[in-house]
TORPA-4810 file (N, C-alpha, C, O; in nm, 3 decimals):
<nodes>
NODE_1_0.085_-0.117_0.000_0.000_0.000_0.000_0.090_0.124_0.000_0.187_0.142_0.074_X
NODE_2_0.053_0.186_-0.072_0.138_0.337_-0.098_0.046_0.429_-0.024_-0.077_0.440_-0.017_X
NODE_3_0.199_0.522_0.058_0.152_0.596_0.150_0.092_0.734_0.066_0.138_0.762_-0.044_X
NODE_4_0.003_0.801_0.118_-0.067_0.930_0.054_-0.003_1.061_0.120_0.025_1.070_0.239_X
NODE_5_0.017_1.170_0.016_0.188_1.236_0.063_0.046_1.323_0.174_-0.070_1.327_0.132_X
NODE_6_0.077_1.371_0.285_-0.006_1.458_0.353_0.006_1.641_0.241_0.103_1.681_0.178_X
NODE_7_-0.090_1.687_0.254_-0.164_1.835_0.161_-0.199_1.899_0.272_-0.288_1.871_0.352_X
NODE_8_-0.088_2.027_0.274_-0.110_2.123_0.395_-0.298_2.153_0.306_-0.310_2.104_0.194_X
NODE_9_-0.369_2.197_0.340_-0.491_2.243_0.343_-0.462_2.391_0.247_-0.346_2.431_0.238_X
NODE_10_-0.536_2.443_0.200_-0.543_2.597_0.116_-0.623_2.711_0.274_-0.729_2.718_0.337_X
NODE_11_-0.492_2.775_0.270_-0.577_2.912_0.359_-0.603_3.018_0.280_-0.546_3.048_0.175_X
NODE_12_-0.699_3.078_0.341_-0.774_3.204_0.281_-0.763_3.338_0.435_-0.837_3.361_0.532_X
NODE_13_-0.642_3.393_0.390_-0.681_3.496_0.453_-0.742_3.641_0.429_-0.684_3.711_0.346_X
NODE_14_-0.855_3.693_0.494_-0.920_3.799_0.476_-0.842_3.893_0.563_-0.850_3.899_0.685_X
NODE_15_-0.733_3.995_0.447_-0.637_4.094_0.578_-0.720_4.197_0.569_-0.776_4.221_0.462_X
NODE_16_-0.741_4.273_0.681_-0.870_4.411_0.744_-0.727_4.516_0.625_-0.604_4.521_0.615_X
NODE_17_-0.845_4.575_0.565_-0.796_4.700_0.486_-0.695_4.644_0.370_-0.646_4.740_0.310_X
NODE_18_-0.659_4.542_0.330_-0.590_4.479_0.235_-0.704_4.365_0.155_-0.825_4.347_0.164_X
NODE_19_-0.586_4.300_0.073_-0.574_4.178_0.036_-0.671_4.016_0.090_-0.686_3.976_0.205_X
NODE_20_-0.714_3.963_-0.016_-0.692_3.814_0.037_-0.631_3.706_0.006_-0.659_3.620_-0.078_X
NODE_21_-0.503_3.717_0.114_-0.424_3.648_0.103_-0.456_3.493_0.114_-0.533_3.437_0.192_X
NODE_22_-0.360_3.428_-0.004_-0.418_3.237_-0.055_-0.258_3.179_-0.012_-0.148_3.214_-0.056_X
NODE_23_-0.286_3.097_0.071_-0.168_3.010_0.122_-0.178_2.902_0.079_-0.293_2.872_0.047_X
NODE_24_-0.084_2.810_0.059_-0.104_2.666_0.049_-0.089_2.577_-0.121_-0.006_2.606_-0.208_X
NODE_25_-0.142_2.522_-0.125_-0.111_2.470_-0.273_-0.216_2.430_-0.327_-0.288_2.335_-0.298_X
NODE_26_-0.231_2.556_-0.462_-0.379_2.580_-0.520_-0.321_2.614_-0.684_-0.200_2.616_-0.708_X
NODE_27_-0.409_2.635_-0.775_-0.375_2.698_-0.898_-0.479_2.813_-0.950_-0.593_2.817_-0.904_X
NODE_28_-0.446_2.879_-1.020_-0.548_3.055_-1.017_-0.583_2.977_-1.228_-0.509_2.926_-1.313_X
NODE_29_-0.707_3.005_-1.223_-0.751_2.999_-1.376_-0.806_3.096_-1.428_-0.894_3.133_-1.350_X
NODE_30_-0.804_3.164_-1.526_-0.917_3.282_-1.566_-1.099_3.219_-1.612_-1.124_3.099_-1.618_X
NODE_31_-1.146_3.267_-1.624_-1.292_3.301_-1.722_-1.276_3.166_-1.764_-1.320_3.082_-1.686_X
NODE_32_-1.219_3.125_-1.878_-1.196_3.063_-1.977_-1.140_2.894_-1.920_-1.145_2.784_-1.975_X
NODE_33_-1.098_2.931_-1.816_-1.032_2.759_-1.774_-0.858_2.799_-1.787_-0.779_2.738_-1.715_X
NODE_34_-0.820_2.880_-1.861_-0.665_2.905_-1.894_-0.611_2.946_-1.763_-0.670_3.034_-1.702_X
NODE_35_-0.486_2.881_-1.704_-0.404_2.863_-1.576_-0.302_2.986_-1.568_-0.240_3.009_-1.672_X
NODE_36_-0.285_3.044_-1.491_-0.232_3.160_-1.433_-0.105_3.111_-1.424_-0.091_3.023_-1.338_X
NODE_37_0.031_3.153_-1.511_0.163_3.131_-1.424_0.200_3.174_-1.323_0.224_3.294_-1.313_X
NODE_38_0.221_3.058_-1.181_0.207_3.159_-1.035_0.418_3.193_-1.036_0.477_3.278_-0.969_X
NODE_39_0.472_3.102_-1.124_0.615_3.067_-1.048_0.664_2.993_-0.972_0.787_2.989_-0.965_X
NODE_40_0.601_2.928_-0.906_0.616_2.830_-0.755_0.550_2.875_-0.655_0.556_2.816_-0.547_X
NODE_41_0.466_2.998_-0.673_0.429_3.059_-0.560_0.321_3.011_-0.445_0.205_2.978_-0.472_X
NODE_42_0.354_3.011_-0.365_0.228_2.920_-0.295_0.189_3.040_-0.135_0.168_3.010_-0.018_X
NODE_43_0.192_3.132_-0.184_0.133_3.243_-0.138_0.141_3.368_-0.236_0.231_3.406_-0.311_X
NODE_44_0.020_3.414_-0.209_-0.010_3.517_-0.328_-0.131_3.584_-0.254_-0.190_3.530_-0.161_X
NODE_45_-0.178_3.774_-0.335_-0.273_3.813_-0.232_-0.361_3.852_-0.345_-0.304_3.912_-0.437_X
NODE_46_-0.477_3.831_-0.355_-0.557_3.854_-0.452_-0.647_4.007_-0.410_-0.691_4.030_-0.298_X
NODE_47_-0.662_4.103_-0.536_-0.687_4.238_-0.500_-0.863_4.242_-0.444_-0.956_4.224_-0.522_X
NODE_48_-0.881_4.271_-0.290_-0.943_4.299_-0.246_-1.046_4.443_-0.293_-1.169_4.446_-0.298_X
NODE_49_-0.977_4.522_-0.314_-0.998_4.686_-0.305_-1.045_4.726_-0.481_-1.128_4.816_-0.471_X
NODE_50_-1.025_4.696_-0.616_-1.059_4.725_-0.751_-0.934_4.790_-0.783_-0.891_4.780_-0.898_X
NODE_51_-0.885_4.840_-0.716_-0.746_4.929_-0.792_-0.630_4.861_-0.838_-0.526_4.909_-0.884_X
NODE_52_-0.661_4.745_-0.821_-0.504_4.704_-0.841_-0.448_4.714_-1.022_-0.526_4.665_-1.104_X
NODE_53_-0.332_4.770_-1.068_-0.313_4.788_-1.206_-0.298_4.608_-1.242_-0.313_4.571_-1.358_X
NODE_54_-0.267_4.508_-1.132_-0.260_4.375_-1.135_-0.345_4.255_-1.149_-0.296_4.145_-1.121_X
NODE_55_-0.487_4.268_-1.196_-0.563_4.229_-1.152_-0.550_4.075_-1.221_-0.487_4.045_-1.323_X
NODE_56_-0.632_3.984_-1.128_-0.674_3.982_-0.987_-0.539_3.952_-0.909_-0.531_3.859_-0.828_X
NODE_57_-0.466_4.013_-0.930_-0.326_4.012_-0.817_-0.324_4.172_-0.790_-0.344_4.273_-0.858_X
NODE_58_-0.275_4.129_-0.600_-0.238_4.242_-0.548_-0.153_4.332_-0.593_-0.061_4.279_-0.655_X
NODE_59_-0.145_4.466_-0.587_-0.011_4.535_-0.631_0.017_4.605_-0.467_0.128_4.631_-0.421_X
NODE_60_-0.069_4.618_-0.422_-0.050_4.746_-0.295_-0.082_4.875_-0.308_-0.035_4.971_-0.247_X
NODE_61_-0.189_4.869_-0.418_-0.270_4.996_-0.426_-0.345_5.022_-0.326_-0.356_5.141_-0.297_X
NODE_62_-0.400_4.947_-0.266_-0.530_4.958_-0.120_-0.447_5.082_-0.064_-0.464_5.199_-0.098_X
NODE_63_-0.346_5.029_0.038_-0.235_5.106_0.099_-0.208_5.263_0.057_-0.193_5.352_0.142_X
NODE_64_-0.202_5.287_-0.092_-0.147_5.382_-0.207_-0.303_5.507_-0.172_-0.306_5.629_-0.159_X
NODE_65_-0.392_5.421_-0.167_-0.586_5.456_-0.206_-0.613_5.460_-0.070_-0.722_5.516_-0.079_X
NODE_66_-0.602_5.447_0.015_-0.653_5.411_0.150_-0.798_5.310_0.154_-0.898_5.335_0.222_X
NODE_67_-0.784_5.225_0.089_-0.898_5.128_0.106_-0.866_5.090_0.249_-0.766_5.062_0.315_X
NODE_68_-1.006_5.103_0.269_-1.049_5.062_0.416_-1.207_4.918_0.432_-1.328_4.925_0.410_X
NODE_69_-1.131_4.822_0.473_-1.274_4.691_0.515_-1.223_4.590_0.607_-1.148_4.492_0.604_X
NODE_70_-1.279_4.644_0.672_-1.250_4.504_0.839_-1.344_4.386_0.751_-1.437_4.404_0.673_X
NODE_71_-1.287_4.275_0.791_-1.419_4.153_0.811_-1.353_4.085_0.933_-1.233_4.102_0.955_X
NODE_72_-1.441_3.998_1.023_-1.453_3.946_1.127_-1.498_3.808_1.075_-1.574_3.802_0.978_X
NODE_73_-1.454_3.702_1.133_-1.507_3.555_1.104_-1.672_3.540_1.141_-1.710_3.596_1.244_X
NODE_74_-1.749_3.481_1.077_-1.878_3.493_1.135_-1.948_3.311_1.071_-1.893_3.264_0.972_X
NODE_75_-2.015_3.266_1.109_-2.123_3.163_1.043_-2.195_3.209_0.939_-2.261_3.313_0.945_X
NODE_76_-2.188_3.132_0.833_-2.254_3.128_0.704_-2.409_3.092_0.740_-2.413_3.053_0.856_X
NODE_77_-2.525_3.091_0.684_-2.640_2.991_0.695_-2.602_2.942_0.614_-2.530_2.992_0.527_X
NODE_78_-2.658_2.785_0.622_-2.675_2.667_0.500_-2.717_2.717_0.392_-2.780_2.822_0.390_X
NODE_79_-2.684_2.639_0.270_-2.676_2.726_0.125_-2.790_2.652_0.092_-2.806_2.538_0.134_X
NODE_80_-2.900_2.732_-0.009_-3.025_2.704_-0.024_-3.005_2.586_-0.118_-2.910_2.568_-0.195_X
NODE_81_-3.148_2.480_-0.093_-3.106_2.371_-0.175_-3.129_2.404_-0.376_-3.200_2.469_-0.452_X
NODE_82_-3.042_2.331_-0.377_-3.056_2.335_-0.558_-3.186_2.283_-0.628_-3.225_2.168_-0.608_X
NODE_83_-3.251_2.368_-0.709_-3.413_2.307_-0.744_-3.378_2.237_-0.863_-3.464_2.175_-0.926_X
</nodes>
C-alpha cells in the first residue's frame, strides 16, 4: 500500500484593509479555464480593493488609495437547496 503524501490544506486569509491572502497549494484559472503562471508561488494576495493595475493580483494599491474593510469571522447559513 502506498503511503498518501499529507496536503497542507489551502488558507484564505481575509487581511482588514488589504488583500486576500491564498496560502497553500492551489492553482489561479481565468474566465476561460486558462491557468495563471504563479512561479512556484504558494502564497499570493488577490486584490481585495478594484485598484489594483494587477488584476486579480495584489499590487498594494489599497495602501497607495486608503482602502479601508475590516471583516470578522462569522457563520454562514446553509446554502439554499438546488431546485
Amino acid at each position: 500500500m502506498q503511503a498518501t503524501p499529507f496536503l497542507m490544506p489551502t488558507k484564505v486569509t481575509v487581511l482588514n484593509n488589504g488583500p486576500l491572502r491564498v496560502e497553500g497549494e492551489f492553482i489561479v484559472v481565468d474566465a476561460a479555464g486558462a491557468e495563471f503562471g504563479l512561479a512556484g508561488r504558494t502564497t499570493i494576495g488577490f486584490c481585495r480593493c478594484g485598484l489594483s493595475e494587477n488584476k486579480p493580483f495584489c499590487d498594494g494599491s489599497h495602501g497607495r488609495q486608503g482602502f479601508q474593510s475590516t471583516c470578522e469571522a462569522r457563520e454562514l447559513p446553509p446554502p439554499k437547496p438546488k431546485v
